[in-house]
Every structure is written in structure tokens, then in C-alpha cells.
N, C-alpha and C positions, 0 to 999 in steps of 0.2 A: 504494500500500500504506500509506502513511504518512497520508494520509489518510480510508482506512478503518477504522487504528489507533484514531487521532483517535474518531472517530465511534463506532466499537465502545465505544470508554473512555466516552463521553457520556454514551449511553444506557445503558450498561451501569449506570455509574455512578448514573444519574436511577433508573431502574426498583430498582434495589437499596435505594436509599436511600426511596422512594416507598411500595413493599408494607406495608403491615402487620407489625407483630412487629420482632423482629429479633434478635441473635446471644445476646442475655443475658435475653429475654423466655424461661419456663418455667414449668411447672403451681407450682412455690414462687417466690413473689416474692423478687427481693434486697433486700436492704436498699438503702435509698438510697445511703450511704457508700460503700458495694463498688459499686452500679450507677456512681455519680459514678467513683469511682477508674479504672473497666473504661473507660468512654468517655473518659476523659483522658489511658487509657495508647492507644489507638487511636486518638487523636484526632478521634472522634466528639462532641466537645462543640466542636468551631470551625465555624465559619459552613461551609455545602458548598462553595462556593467554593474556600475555602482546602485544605477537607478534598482534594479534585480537585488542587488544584494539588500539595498534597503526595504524593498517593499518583501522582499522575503524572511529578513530579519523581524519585519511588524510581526508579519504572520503567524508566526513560530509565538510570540510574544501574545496573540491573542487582537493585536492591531491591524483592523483591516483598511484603515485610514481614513479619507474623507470621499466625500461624492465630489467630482470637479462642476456637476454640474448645479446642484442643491447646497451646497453647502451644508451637507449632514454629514454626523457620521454612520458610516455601513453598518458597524456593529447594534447601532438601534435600528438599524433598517434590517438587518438580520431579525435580531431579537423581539421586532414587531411583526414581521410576517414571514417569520419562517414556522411559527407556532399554527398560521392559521394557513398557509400550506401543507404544513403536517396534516395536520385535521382534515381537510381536504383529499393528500392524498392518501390519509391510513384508511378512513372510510372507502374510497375508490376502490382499493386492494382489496378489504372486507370483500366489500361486493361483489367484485371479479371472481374472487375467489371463493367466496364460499357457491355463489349461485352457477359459476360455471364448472366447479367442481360434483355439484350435485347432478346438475345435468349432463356431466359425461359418464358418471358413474348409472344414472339412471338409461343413457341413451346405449351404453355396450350391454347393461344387462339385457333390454331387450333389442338387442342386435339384427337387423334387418326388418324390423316391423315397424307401423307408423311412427313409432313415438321415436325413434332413433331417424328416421327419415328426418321428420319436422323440427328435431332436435337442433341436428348438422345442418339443417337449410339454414335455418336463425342464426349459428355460428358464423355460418358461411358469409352473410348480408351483414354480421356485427362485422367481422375483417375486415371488407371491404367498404365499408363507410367510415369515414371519418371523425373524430367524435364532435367536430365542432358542427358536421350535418346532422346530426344523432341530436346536438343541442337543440341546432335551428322547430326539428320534428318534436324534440320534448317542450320546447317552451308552448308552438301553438296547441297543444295536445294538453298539456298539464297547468299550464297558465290560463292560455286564453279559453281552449274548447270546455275541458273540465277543468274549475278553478280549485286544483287541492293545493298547487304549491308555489310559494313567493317565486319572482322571478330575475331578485337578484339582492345582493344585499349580503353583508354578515352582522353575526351577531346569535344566531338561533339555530337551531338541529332542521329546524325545517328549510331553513334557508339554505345548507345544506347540502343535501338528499338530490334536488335534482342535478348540481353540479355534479356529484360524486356518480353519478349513476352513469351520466355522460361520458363522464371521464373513465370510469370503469367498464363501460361494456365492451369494448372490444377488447380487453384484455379477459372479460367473461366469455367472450365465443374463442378467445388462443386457450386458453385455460378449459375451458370444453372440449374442445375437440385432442387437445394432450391427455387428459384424465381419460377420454374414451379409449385412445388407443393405448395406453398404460394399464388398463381395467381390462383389455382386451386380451393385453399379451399376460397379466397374473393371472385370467381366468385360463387361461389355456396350458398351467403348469402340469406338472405331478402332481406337488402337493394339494392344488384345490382339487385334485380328482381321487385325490386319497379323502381328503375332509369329507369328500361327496359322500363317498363309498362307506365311511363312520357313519354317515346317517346325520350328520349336521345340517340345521336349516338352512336356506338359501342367504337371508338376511345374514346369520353367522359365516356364513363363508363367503361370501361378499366385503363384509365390514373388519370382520376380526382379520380372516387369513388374506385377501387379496388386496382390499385398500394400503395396506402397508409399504405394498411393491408398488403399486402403481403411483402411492403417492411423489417418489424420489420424479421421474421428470417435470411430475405439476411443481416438485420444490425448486428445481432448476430452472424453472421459468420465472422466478422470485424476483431473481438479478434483472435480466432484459424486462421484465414488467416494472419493476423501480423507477427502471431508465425514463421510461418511457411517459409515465406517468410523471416524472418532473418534468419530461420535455415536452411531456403535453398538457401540463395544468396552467403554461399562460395563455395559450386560445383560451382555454376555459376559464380561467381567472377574468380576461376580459370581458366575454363573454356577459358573466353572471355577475358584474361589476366585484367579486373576491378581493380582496385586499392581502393577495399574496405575497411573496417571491417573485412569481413568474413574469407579473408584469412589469415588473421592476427589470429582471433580466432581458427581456426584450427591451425597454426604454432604454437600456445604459447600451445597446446594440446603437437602438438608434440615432444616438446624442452623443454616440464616440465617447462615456462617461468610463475611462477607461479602468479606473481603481473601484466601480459598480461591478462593472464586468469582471475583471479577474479575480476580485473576492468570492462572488457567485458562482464564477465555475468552478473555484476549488471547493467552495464548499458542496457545488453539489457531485465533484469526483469524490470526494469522502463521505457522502452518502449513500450513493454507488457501492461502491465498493466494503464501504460497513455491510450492505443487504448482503452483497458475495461472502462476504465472511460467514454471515450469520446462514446460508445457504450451505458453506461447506460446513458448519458445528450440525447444522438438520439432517446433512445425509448419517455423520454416524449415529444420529436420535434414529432414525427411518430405519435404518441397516446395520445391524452389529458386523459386518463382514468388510466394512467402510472403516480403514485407518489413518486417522488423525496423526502424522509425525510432524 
């Protein structure tokens, strides 16, 4: 991890500094004096070198520095919505995953009959839509046609609910259609045909002896669902007007706000790669034959 930190910071760092433009370039030019002053107080006027070793030095120290654009600092910008990104994306994962877990486990037991047909159709059409189309379809549907849910705003559980569901479906039809073909390959062992043959019910040999196998690729999908869901909670953050991260991370894209920016991507490479971790401690929980060295 600490090595991919490293590396994230590099390049992050090269590429940022490398583009065109930058945080105080605008259709009115500054004055010199103020541009001079701006890059002295960010210390954009020392060799990059140094520039890296300082803002890398913050880092380590817990200092993510100031926004060049707002005049705040990142760490209350961290510390005010990264709690209501969390929230946002813990619910999302909830959802993905318990509801597309259930439905692939229900869709291999009955294996070729309708209910696994119409199962994997709805998978199929969650993949391929987007979730900010998924949005568009829940707001008229849940707001305007039947009014059960705010339609944007924080502060409440209801307010909530349809972000996360947005943001979570299509990782409930990846997470459906993995659990079915993992449910698929543990029904077709030995051992469940030994359990069979004990005279154990279906339910038991479903839940005790087969979910255990099948669950290890739904827990390797943990990591790339993470991802995914921080890179896609600022559509949605906008979206549902959220007061996340994300749209903070896209506005510092667009305002060249460059110490927004590389604060955020490290932090969200180290929540990455936290999910990885805690992904490989789950397969030795899942599988006693999985060594931890």
C-alpha cells in the first residue's frame, strides 16, 4: 500500500503539474504581482522537487494544505464530506450486495426456469445503464409519479435511499450475476452431493455447505465495486444535490484546484486499497485453505 501511495503521489503529482493552465490561469489575466504573490503562498514558485517533497512531507504529517481556489483548508473539507460520502457509499454496497446476492443465489437454484431467466434479464439492463440514467428513471418514478421519496437534499435516511439505490444497482446486477455463477459451480461439487445423499434439506445445503464457496468471488468483487462507487458517487452526489467528496473532486478537476485534487486522490487510493486488504483478511474468514503470510 505504501508503495502504491508513493506512486499515486508521482504521477499524480507529474501529470498535474505537466497539463496546461493551471489554478490562477482565467479569461482576465492577473496581474503579475498577485500571480507572483499566489504561487509563493503555495509554493508553486520552488523547483518541483522540493515542491513534492513538501506537499509530501504535509501528508505524512496529516496536512493536506489549503484549496488554491476557496481559501479553505482540505482537511475540513475532508472531514465535512467524507462522513456523508461514506454514508452514501456504505448504504450503496448494503444494497448491491445484499439484494444482488440474494438474487443470484435464488436465480442458480432455480436454474433454467423463469425466475433465473427474468432474474439475469434485470442484471443484464442494470450493467448496461448507467447509474446517472437509473437516476434520471428513479427521480420521475419515485419523486414525481409516486411521491414516497425526497428528491434531493441531506440530512435524513430518507433522503438517502434513492441516491444509494442509484448508485448501487449496477453493482447489484455485477454482484448477481457473480453469486449465480459461484452458487453454480459449489452446487455442482462432491461435497453438496454427499450432503444431498445425508438426506439434508435443500435450504441446508444451499446456505450452510454451498454459500461459503460461492461467496469468495462475490468477496473479490468488494475491491473493483469500492472503486467504482467512489468514482461514481459524484454524478450522483450532483445529481441528488449530496454534499459529498465527489463533487468537490470533480470541481478541483475543473478549476485546476491542484492541492483539492491530489489530497483526494490519495485519499481515495487509500480507501481502495484498505477495501483490498480487508478483501484478502475475508478470503481466509471464507476458506480455511486461504494462507495469510
Amino acid at each position: 500500500m505504501a508503495l502504491v501511495l508513493v506512486t499515486v503521489f508521482v504521477l499524480s503529482f507529474l501529470l498535474m503539474h505537466f497539463v496546461p493552465g493551471g489554478a490562477f490561469q482565467s479569461e482576465r489575466k492577473l496581474p503579475a504581482a498577485v500571480e507572483a504573490n499566489f504561487k509563493r503562498k503555495y509554493n508553486l514558485d520552488k523547483p518541483l522537487p522540493e515542491q513534492a517533497w513538501l506537499q509530501a512531507t504535509g501528508y505524512l504529517r496529516g496536512d493536506f494544505g489549503v484549496s488554491m481556489k476557496k481559501d479553505f483548508l482540505i482537511s475540513t473539507l475532508i472531514r465535512q464530506g467524507l462522513p456523508v460520502s461514506a454514508a452514501l457509499g456504505t448504504l450503496a454496497l448494503l444494497f448491491a450486495f445484499s439484494v444482488g446476492l440474494t438474487a443470484g443465489i435464488i436465480s442458480a437454484v432455480a436454474r433454467g426456469g423463469p425466475i433465473d431467466v427474468g432474474v439475469m434479464t434485470l442484471a443484464t439492463i442494470g450493467i448496461a445503464l448507467p447509474n446517472f440514467v437509473i437516476a434520471g428513471f428513479a427521480i420521475l418514478l419515485f419523486v414525481f409519479t409516486i411521491p414516497l421519496l425526497p428528491a434531493a437534499g441531506w440530512g435524513s435516511l430518507r433522503q438517502l435511499v434513492l441516491p444509494a439505490v442509484c448508485l448501487g444497482a449496477p453493482y447489484a446486477a455485477y454482484v448477481a450475476r457473480i453469486a449465480r455463477t459461484g452458487m453454480l459451480d459449489a452446487l455442482s461439487q462432491d461435497c453438496i452431493r454427499t450432503a444431498r445423499a445425508k438426506g439434508l434439506s435443500e435450504p441446508a445445503v444451499v446456505l450452510r455447505h454451498a454459500l461459503p464457496t460461492a461467496l469468495l468471488p462475490v468477496v473479490s468483487f468488494l475491491g473493483p465495486a469500492v472503486a467504482g462507487v467512489l468514482t461514481g458517487s459524484p454524478v450522483i452526489e450532483k445529481i441528488f444535490a449530496v454534499p459529498g467528496l465527489g463533487w468537490h473532486f470533480v470541481q478541483s478537476a475543473l478549476d485546476r484546484d491542484l492541492t483539492v485534487a491530489m489530497g483526494l486522490v490519495l485519499l481515495y487510493t487509500f480507501i481502495l486499497y484498505s477495501a483490498n486488504l480487508l478483501v484478502d483478511i475475508a478470503y481466509r474468514l471464507l476458506d480455511p485453505r486461504v494462507e495469510l503470510s
